[in-house]
FIKOLZA-1660 file (N, C-alpha, C; in steps of 0.1 Angstrom, whole numbers, plus 5000, padded with zeros to 4 digits):
% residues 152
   i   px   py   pz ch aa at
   1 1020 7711 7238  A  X  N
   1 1027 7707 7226  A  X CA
   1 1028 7691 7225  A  X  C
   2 1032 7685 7238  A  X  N
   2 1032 7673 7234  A  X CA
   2 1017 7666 7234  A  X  C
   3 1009 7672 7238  A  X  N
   3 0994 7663 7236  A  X CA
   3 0992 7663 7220  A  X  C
   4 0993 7678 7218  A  X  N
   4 0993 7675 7200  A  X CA
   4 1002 7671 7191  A  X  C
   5 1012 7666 7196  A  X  N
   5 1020 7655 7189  A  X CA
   5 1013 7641 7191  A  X  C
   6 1009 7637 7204  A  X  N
   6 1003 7622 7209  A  X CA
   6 0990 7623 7200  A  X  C
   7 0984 7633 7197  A  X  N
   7 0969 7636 7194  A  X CA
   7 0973 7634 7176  A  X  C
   8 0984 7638 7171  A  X  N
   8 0986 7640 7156  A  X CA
   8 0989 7626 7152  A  X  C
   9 0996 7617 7163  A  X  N
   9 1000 7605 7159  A  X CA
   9 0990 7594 7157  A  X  C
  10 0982 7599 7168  A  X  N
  10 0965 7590 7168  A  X CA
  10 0961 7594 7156  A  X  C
  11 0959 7605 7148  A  X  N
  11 0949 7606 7143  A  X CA
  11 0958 7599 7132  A  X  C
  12 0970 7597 7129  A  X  N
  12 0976 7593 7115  A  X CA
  12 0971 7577 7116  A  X  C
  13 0974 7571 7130  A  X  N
  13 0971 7559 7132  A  X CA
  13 0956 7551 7130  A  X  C
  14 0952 7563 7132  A  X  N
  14 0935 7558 7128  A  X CA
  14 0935 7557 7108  A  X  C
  15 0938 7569 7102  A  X  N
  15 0937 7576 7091  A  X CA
  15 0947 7559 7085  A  X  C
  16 0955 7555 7091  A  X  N
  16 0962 7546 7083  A  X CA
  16 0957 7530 7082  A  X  C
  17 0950 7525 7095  A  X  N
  17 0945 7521 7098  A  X CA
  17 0928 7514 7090  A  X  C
  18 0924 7525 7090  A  X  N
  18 0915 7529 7077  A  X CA
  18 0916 7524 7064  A  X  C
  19 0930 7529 7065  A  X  N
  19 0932 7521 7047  A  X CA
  19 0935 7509 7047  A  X  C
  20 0944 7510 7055  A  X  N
  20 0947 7489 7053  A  X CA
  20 0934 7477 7056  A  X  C
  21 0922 7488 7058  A  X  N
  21 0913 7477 7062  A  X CA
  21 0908 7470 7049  A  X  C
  22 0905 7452 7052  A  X  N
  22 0899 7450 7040  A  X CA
  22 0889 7458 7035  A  X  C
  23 0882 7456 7021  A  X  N
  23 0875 7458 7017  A  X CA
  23 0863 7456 7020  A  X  C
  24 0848 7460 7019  A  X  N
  24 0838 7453 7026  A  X CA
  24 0834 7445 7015  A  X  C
  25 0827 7432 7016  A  X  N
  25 0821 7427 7007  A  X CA
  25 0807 7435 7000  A  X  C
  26 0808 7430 6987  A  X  N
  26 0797 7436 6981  A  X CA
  26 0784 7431 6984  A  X  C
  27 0773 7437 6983  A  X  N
  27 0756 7429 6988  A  X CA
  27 0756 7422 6978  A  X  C
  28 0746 7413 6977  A  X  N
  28 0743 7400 6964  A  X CA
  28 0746 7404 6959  A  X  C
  29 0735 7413 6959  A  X  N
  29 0727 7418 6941  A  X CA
  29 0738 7424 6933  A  X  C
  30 0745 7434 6939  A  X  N
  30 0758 7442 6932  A  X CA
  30 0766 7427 6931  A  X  C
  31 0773 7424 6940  A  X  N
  31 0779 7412 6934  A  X CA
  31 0780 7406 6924  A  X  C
  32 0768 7402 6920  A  X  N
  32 0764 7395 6911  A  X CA
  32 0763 7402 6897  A  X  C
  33 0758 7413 6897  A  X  N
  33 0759 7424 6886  A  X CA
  33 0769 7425 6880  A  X  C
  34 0782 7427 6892  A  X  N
  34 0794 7429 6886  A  X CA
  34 0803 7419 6881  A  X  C
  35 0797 7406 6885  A  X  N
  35 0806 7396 6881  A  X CA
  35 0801 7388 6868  A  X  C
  36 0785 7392 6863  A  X  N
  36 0782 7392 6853  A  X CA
  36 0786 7400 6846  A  X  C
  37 0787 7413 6846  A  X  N
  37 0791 7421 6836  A  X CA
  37 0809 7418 6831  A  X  C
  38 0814 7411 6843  A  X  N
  38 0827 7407 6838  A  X CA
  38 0828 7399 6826  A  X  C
  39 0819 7387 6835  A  X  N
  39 0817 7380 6822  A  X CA
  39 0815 7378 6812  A  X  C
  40 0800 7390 6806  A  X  N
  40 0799 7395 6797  A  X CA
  40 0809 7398 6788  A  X  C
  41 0815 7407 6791  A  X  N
  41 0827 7414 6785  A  X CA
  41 0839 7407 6783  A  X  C
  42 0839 7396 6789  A  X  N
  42 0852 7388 6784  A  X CA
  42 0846 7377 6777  A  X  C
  43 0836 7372 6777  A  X  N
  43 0830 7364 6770  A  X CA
  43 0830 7368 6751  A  X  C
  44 0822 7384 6751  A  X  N
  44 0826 7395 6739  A  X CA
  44 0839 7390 6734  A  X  C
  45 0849 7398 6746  A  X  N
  45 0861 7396 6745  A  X CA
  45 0866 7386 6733  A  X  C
  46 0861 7371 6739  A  X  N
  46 0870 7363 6733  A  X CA
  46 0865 7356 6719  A  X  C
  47 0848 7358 6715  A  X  N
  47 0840 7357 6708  A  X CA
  47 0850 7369 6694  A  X  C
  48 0850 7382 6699  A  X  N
  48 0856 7386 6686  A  X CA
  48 0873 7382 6686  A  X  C
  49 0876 7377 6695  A  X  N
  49 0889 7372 6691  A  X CA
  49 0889 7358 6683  A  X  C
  50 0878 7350 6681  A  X  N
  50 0878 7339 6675  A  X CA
  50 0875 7346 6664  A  X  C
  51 0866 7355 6658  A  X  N
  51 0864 7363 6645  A  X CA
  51 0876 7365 6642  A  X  C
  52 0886 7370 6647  A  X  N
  52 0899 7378 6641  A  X CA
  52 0907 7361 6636  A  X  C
  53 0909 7356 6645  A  X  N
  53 0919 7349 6646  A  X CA
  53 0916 7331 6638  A  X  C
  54 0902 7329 6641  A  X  N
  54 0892 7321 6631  A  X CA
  54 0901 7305 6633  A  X  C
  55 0904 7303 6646  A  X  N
  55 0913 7292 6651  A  X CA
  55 0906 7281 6642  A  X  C
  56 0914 7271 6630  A  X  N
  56 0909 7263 6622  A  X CA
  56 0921 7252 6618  A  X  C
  57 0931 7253 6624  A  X  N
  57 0944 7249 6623  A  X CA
  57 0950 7249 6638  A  X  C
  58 0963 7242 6638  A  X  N
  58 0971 7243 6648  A  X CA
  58 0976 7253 6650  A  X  C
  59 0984 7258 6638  A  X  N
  59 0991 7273 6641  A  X CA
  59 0982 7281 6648  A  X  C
  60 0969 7284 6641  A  X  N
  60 0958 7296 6645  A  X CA
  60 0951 7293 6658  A  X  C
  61 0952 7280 6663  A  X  N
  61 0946 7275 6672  A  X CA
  61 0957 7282 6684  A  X  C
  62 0969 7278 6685  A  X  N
  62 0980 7283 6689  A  X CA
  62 0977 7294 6694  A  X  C
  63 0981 7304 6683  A  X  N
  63 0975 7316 6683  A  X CA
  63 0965 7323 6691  A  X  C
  64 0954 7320 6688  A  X  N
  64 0942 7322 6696  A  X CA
  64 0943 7317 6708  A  X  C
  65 0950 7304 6713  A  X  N
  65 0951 7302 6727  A  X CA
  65 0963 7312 6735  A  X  C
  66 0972 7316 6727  A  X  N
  66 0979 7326 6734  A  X CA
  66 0974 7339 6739  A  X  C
  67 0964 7345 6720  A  X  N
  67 0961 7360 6729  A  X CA
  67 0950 7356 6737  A  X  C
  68 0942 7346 6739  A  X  N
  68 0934 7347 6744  A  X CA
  68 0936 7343 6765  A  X  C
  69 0948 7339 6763  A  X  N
  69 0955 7333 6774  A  X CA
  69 0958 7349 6787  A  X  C
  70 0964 7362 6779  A  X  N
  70 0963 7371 6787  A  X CA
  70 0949 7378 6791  A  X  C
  71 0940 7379 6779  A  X  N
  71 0925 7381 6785  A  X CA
  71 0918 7373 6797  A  X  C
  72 0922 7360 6798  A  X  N
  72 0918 7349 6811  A  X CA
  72 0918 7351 6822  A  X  C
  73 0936 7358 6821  A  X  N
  73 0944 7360 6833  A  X CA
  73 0939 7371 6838  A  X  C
  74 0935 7385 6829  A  X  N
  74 0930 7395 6831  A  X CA
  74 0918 7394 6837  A  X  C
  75 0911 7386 6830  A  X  N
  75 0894 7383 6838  A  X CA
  75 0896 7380 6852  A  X  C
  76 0904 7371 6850  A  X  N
  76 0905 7360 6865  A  X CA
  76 0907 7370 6878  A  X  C
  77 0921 7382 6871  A  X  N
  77 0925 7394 6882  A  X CA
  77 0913 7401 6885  A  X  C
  78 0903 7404 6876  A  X  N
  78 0892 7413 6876  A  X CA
  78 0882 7407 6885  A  X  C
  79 0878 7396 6883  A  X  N
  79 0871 7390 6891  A  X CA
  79 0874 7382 6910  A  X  C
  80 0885 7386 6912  A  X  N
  80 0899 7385 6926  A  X CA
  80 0895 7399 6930  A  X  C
  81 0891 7408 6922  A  X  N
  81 0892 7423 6927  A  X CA
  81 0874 7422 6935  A  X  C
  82 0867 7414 6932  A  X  N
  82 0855 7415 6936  A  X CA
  82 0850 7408 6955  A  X  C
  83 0845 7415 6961  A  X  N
  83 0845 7404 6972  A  X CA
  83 0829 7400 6974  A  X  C
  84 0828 7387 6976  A  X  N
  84 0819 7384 6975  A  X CA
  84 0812 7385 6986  A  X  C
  85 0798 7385 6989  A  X  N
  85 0785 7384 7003  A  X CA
  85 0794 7366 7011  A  X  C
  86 0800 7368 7021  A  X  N
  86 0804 7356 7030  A  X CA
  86 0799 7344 7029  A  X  C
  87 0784 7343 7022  A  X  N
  87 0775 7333 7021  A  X CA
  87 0781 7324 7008  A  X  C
  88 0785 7336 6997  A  X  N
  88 0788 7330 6989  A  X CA
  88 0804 7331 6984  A  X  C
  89 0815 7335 6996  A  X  N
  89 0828 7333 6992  A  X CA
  89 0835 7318 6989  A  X  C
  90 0830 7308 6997  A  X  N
  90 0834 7298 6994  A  X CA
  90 0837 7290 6982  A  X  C
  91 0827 7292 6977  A  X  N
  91 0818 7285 6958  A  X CA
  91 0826 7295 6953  A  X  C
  92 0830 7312 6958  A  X  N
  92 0836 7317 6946  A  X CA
  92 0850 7314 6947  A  X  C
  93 0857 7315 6958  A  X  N
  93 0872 7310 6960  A  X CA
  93 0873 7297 6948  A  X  C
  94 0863 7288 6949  A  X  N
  94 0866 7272 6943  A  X CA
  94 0863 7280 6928  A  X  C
  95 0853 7286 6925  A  X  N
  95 0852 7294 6910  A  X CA
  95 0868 7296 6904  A  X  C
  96 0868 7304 6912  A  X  N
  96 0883 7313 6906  A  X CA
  96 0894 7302 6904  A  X  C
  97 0896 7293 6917  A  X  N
  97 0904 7284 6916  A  X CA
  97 0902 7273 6903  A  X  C
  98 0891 7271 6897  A  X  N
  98 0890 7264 6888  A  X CA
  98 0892 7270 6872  A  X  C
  99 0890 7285 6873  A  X  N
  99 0896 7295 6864  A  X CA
  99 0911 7292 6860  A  X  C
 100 0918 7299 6877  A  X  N
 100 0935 7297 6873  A  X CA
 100 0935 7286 6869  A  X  C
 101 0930 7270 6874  A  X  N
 101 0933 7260 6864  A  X CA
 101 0933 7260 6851  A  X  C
 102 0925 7263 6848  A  X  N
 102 0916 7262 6833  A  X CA
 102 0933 7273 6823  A  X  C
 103 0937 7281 6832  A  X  N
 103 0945 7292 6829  A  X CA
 103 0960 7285 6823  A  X  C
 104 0961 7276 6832  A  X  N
 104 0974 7271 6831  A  X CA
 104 0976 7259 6823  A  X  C
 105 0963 7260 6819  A  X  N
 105 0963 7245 6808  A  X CA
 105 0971 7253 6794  A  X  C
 106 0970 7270 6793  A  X  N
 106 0972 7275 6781  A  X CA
 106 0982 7273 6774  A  X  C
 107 0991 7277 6781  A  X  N
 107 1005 7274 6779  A  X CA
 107 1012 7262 6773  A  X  C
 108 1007 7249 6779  A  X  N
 108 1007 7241 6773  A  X CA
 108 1001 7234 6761  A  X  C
 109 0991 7238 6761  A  X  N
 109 0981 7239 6744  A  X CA
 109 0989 7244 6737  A  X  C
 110 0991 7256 6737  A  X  N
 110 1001 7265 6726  A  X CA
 110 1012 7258 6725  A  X  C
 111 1017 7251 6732  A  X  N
 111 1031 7247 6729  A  X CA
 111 1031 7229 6719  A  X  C
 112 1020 7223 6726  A  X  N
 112 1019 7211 6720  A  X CA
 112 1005 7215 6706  A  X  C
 113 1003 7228 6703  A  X  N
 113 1002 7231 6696  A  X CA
 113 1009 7236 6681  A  X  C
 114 1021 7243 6689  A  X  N
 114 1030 7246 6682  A  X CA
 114 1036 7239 6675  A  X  C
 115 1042 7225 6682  A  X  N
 115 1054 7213 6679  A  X CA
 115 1041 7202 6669  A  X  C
 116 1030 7204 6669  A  X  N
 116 1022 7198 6661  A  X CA
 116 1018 7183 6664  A  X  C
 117 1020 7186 6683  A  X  N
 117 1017 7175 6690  A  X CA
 117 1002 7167 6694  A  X  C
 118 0994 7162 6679  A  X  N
 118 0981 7162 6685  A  X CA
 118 0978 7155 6693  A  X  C
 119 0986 7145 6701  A  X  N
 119 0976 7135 6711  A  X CA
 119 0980 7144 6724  A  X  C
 120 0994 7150 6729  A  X  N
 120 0994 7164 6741  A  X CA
 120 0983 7166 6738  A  X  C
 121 0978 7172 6727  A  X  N
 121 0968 7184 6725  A  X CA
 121 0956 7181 6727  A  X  C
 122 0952 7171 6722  A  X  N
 122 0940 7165 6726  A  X CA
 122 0940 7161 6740  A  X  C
 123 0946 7153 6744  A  X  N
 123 0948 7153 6758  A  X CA
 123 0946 7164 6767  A  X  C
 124 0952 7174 6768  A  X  N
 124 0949 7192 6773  A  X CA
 124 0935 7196 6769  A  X  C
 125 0930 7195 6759  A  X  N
 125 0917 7200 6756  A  X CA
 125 0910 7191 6765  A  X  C
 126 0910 7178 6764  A  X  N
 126 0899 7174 6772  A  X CA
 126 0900 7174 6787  A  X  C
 127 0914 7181 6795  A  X  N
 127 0914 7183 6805  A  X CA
 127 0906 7198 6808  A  X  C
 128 0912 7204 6796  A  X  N
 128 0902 7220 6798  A  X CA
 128 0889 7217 6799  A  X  C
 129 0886 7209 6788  A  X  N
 129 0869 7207 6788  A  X CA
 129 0866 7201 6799  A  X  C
 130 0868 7188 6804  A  X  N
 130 0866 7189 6819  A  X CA
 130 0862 7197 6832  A  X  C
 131 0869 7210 6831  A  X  N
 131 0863 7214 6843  A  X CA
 131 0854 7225 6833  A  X  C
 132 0848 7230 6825  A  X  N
 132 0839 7234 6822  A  X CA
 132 0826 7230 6834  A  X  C
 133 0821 7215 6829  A  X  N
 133 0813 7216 6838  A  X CA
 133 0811 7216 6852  A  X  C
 134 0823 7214 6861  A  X  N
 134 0816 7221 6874  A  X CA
 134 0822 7239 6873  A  X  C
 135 0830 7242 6867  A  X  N
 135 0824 7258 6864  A  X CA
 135 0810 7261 6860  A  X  C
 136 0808 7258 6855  A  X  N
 136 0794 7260 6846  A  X CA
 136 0785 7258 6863  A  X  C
 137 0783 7248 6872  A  X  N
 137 0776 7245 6881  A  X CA
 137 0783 7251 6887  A  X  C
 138 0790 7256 6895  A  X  N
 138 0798 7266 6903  A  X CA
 138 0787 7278 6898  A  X  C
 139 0789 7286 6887  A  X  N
 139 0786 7298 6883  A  X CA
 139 0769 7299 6889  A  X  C
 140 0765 7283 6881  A  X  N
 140 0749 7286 6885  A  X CA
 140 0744 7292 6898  A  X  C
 141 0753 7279 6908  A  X  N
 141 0753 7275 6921  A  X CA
 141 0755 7297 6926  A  X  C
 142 0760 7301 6921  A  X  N
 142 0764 7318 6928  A  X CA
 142 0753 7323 6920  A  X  C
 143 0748 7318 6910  A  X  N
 143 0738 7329 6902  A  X CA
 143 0742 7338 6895  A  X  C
 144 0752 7338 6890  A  X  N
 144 0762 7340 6882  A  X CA
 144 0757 7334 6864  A  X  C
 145 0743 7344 6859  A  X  N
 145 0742 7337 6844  A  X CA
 145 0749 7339 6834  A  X  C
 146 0759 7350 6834  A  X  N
 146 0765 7354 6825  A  X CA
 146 0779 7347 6821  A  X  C
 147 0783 7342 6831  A  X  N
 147 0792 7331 6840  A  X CA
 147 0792 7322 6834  A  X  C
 148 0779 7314 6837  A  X  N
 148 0771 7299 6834  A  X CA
 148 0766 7296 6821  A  X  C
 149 0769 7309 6808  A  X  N
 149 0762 7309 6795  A  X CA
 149 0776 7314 6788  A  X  C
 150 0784 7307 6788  A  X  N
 150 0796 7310 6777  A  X CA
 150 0793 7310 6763  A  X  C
 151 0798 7319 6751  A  X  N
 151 0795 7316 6739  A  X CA
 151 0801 7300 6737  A  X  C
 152 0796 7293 6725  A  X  N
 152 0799 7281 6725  A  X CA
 152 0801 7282 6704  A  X  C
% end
């Protein structure tokens, strides 16, 4: 009796064990697939949200930086969910990290958007635009086209 208690506990300890392990990294090629197709689709994403929202003013600008501020966040989690080939986790840790930046500029746009603050505002955009390009070179750098070819 008691071996199959010692025996039931091992086996729970394995079985649990099991789960908490990380996840494995994905090969390139899938990697890469999937972190294009993210992009893809949030790229879509925010392409028809400029159609709806037609940012052409402050208020609308606002606007569109808000809804488009939870799609970001959403991307950013989506793409956190991915693990990258070890070769190339480094470039993506600094990717993503350059994302959440880009993320947190939103909030502040909208708001010195709101108050009809153009020099904040201008100011904030050219911080956003900023890191565009070493995202853009990040993306390349992983091979990441989908990434590296944002609508414009």
């Amino acid at each position: 009796m008691r071996r199959v208690v010692v025996l039931s506990l091992l086996a729970a300890l394995c079985v649990g064990a099991a789960a908490v392990q990380r996840a494995e990294a994905l090969p390139p090629k899938q990697f890469r697939a999937r972190a294009n197709a993210l992009c893809t689709g949030y790229y879509a994403d925010l392409v028809a949200l400029a159609k709806r929202i037609r940012p052409r003013d402050l208020a609308s600008l606002a606007a569109f930086q808000r809804a488009g501020h939870a799609r970001a966040v959403r991307f950013v989690r989506q793409l956190k969910q991915l693990i990258p080939p070890s070769a190339l986790a480094a470039k993506y840790r600094r990717f993503i990290a350059l994302l959440e930046k880009s993320n947190t500029l939103d909030g502040p746009i909208v708001a010195a958007a709101s108050r009809g603050d153009t020099a904040a505002l201008s100011r904030l955009l050219a911080r956003e635009a900023a890191l565009d390009r070493p995202l853009l070179l990040l993306a390349r750098s992983l091979s990441l086209t989908a990434c590296a070819s944002p609508p414009r």
